[in-house]
C-alpha positions in Angstrom: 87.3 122.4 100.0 83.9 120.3 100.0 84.0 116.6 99.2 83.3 116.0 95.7 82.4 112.3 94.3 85.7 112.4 92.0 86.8 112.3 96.4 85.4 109.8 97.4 87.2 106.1 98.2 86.8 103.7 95.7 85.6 100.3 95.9 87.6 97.0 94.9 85.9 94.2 93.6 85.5 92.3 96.4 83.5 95.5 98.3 80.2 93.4 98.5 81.7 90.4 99.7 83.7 92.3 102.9 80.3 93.9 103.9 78.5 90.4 104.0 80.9 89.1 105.9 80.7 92.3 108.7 83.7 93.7 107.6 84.6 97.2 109.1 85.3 99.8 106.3 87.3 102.4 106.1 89.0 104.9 103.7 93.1 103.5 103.1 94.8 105.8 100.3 91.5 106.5 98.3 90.3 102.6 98.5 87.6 101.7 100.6 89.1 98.6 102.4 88.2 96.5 105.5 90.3 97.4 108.2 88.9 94.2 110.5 85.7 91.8 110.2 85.6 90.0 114.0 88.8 90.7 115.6 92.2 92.2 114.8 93.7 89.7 117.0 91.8 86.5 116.3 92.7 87.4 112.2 96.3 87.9 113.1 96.7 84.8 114.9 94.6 83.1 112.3 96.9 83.9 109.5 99.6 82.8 111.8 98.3 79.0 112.1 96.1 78.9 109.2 95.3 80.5 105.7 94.1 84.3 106.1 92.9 86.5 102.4 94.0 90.0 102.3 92.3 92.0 99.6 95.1 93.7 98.2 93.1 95.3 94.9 93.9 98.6 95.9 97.5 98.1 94.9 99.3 99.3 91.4 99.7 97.1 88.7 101.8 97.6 85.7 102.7 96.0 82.5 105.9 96.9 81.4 106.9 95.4 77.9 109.1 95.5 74.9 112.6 94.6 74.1 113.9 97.4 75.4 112.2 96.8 78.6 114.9 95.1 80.9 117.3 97.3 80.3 115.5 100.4 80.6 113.8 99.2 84.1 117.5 98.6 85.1 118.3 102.3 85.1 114.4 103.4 86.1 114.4 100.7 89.5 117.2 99.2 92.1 116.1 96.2 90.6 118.2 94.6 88.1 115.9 93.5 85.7 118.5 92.5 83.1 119.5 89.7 85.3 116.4 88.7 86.6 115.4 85.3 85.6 111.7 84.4 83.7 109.4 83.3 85.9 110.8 85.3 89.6 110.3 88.5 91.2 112.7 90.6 93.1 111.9 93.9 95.7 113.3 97.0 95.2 112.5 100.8 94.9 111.6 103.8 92.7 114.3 106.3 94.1 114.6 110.1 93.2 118.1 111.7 92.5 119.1 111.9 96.1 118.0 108.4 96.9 115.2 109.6 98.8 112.5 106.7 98.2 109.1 107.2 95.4 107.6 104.3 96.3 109.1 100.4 96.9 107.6 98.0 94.6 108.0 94.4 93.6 109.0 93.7 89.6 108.1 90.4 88.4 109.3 89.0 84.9 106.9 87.1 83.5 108.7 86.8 80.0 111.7 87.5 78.2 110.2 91.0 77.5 107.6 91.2 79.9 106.9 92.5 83.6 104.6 93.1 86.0 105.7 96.0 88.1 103.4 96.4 91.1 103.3 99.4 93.9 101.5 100.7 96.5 97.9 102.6 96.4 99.0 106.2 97.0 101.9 107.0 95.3 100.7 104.5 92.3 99.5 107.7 89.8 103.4 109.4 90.6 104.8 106.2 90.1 103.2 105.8 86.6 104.2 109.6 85.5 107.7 108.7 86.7 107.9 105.8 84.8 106.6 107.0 81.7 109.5 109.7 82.1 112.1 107.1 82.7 110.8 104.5 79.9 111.6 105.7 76.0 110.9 102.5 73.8 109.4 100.1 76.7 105.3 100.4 77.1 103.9 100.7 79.9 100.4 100.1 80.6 98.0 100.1 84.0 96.5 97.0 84.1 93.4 98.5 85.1 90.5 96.0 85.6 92.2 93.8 87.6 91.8 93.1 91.4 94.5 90.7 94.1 94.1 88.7 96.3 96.5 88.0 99.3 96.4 83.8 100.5 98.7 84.2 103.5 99.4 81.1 105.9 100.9 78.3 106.8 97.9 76.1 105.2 98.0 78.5 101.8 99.4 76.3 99.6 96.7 73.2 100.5 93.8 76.0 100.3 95.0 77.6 96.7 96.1 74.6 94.8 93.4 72.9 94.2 92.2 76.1 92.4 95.3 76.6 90.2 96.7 74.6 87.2 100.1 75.9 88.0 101.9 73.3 90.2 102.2 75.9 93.4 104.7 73.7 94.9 107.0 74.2 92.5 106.8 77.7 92.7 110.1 79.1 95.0 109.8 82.0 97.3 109.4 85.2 94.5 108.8 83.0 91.8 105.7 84.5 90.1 103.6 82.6 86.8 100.8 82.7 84.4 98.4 80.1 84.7 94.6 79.5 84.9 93.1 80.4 88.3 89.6 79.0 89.1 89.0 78.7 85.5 90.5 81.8 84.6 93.5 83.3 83.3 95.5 85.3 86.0 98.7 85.5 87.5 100.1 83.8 90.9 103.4 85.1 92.9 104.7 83.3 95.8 104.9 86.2 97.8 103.6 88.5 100.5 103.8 90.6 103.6 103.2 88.5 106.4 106.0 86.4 106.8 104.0 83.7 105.9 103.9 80.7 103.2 102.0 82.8 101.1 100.4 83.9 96.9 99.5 87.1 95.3 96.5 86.1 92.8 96.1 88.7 90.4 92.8 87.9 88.5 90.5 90.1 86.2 87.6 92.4 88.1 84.8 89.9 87.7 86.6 86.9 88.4 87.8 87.2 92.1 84.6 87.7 93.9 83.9 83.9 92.4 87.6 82.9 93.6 87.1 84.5 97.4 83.8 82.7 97.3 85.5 79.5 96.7 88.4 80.1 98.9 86.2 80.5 102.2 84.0 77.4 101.8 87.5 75.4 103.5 87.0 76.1 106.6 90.5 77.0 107.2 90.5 80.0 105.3 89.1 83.1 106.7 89.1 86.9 105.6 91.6 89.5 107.6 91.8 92.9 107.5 94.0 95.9 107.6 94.5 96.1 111.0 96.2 92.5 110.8 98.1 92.8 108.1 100.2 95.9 109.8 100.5 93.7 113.1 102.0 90.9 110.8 104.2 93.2 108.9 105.4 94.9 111.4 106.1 91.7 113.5 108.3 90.6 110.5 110.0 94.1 110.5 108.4 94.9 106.9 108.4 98.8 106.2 105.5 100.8 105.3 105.6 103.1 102.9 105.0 106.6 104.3 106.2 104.6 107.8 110.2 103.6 107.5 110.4 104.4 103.6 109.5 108.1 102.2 111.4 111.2 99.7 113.4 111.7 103.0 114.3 108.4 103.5 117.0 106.4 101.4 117.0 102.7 101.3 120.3 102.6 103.5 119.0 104.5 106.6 116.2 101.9 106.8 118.3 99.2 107.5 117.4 98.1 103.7 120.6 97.7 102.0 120.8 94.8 101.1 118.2 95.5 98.1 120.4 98.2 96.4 123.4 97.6 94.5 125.2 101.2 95.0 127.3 100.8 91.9 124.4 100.2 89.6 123.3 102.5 86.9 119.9 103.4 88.3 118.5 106.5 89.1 119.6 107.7 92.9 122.7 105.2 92.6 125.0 108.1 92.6 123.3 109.4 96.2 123.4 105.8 97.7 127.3 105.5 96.8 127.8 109.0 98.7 125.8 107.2 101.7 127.6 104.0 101.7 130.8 105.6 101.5 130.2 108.0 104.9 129.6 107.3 108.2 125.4 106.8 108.9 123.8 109.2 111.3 120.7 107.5 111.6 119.1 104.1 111.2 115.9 102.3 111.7 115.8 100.1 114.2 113.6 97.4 116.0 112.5 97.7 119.1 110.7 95.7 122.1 109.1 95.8 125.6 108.6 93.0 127.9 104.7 95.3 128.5 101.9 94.9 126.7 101.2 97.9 126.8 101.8 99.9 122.9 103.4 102.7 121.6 102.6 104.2 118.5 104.1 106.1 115.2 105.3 109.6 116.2 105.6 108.7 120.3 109.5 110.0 120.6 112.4 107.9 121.9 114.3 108.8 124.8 117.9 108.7 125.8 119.9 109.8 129.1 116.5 111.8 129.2 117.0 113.7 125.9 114.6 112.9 123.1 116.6 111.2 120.1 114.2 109.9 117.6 110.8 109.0 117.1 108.5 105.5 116.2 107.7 105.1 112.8 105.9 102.0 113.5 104.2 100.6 116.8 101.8 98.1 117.7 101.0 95.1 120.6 102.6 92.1 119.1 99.8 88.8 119.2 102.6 86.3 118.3 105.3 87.4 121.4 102.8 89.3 123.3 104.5 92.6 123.7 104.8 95.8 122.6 107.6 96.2 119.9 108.2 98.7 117.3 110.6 100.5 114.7 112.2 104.1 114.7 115.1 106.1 113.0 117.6 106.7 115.7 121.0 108.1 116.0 123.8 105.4 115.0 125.0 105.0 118.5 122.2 104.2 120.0 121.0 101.4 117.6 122.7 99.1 118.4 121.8 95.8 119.5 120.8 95.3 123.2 120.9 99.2 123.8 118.2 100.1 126.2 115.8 103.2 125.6 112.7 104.8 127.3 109.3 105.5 124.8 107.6 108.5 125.8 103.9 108.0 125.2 100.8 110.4 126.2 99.9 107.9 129.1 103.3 106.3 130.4 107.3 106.2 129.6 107.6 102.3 128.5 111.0 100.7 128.5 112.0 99.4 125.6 115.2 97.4 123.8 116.8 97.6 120.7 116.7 94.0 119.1 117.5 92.1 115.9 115.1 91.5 113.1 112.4 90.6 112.8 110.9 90.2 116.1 108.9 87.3 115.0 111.3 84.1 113.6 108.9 81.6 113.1 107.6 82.7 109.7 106.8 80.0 106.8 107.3 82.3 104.1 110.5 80.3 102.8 108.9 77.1 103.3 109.9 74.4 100.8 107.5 71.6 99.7 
């Protein structure tokens, strides 16, 4: 089918600004985002010593409100939003029936009848039909308009809160906010996907090109792209959707369990019970190689000279300066210290299975 322009990737509001400052572009889920500006690995490091933005525009955004709304979120979402106190966010998942995973998400409260629901770029138009299905009396409505922006780093907090009436350092790890941001009226989360101390800024259209602008003049702050951010997630053992997370794969097999509560009265609880209650026969695991050398997502993992799985996720690591990785593999043979072989189209690179994350140094839970 030729391209049409209904195909074509659409800009965030910040498109200008990445091409000023050289940044590489290319098409992510329908968005046209940088992918790196200098160097993957001088960004990655930067955001692992100083204060890195992440244009994260791209991602859903929904209001969910109503007095119904806690309660029916409860049974559309993992997350328990009946319990979830004002003013804090909690990670969970969109499952189907059989606990195969829509999309995982982050639901904020920012009232006693209000959320912010936000999800990732391609599945966000599903994620919206499936919600409307699940909601009866809550609203739901795209906050379209609006851009975010990612302030990652150890030096976040000194960079952002000169910018923000909210008192960021009383903001916990999740905690989320209205409040005035550069003037205008937005939203902050203390959150992210690096690992680091860290904000999600969600602003209106036209007012974060004027926010990034004022954000780079410290000299601390730079811009990173997406080629960073997926070396920092994947060095914190994050998943990526489409990666570790999919309709195939439930929230237990990816070694993410400890987000669900089986006996709750959400949709796919009933499949999760069934898989808590058997024996696994796969999981994700983490693995690492003392070579630099990378592998990459599909290269297949070998045991005893049989192929037993394959990575979902692989990249060099800038923080421990080795290869390391994630891939479903059978229970047996993930557990910890077990050694495997990664078959790539230019070597067979040994590899360990290891805890997670790889990298332990993160300042993401930092306290004031």
């Amino acid at each position: 089918m030729p391209e049409s322009e209904s195909s074509s990737p659409r800009a965030t509001p910040l498109q200008e600004k990445h091409v000023a400052a050289g940044g590489r572009m290319v098409d992510f889920a329908g968005w046209l985002l940088p992918i790196q500006y200098e160097s993957m690995l001088g960004e990655h490091r930067h955001c692992r010593e100083a204060t890195s933005l992440f244009d994260t525009s791209h991602m859903g955004q929904f209001l969910i409100a109503g007095p119904t709304a806690a309660e029916e979120l409860s049974r559309a979402l993992t997350q328990n939003a009946e319990i979830l106190p004002v003013g804090r966010g909690k990670y969970g998942f969109l499952l189907n029936d059989a606990g195969g995973v829509i999309d995982d998400t982050i639901l904020f409260r920012l009232g006693r009848d209000e959320f912010l629901f936000v999800v990732n770029a391609g599945p966000a138009d599903g994620d919206a039909d499936v919600m409307r299905q699940r909601l009866s009396k809550a609203k739901l409505t795209i906050q379209g308009g609006w851009g975010k922006l990612d302030v990652q780093g150890p030096t976040s907090r000194a960079a952002l809160a000169p910018l923000v009436e909210a008192d960021l350092g009383a903001l916990p790890y999740f905690g989320c906010c209205r409040t005035r941001i550069h003037g205008r009226r937005g939203i902050v989360a203390r959150s992210g996907y690096t690992g680091e101390l860290g904000y999600e800024v969600f602003l209106p259209a036209e007012d974060l090109p004027a926010l990034w602008d004022e954000l780079v003049k410290n000299p601390d702050v730079k811009p990173a792209g997406l080629g960073a951010r997926d070396s920092l997630r994947l060095e914190m053992a994050y998943p990526l959707y489409g990666h570790e997370l999919s309709l195939q794969i439930n929230p237990i097999e990816a070694d993410l369990g400890r987000y669900v509560d089986p006996f709750g009265p959400y949709v796919g609880a009933e499949a999760l019970r069934k898989v808590a209650q058997a024996c696994l026969t796969r999981k994700l695991a983490a693995l690492k190689s003392s070579q630099r050398r990378p592998f990459r997502t599909h290269d297949k993992i070998v045991a005893e000279g049989k192929e037993i799985g394959e990575i979902s996720s692989g990249a060099f690591s800038p923080s421990l300066e080795a290869a390391v990785g994630m891939g479903f593999l059978p229970a047996g043979f993930a557990d910890i210290s077990t050694e495997l072989i990664v078959k790539t189209a230019r070597a067979e690179i040994p590899v360990t299975v290891v805890e997670k994350p790889f990298y332990k140094n993160g300042t993401c839970r930092k306290k004031q």
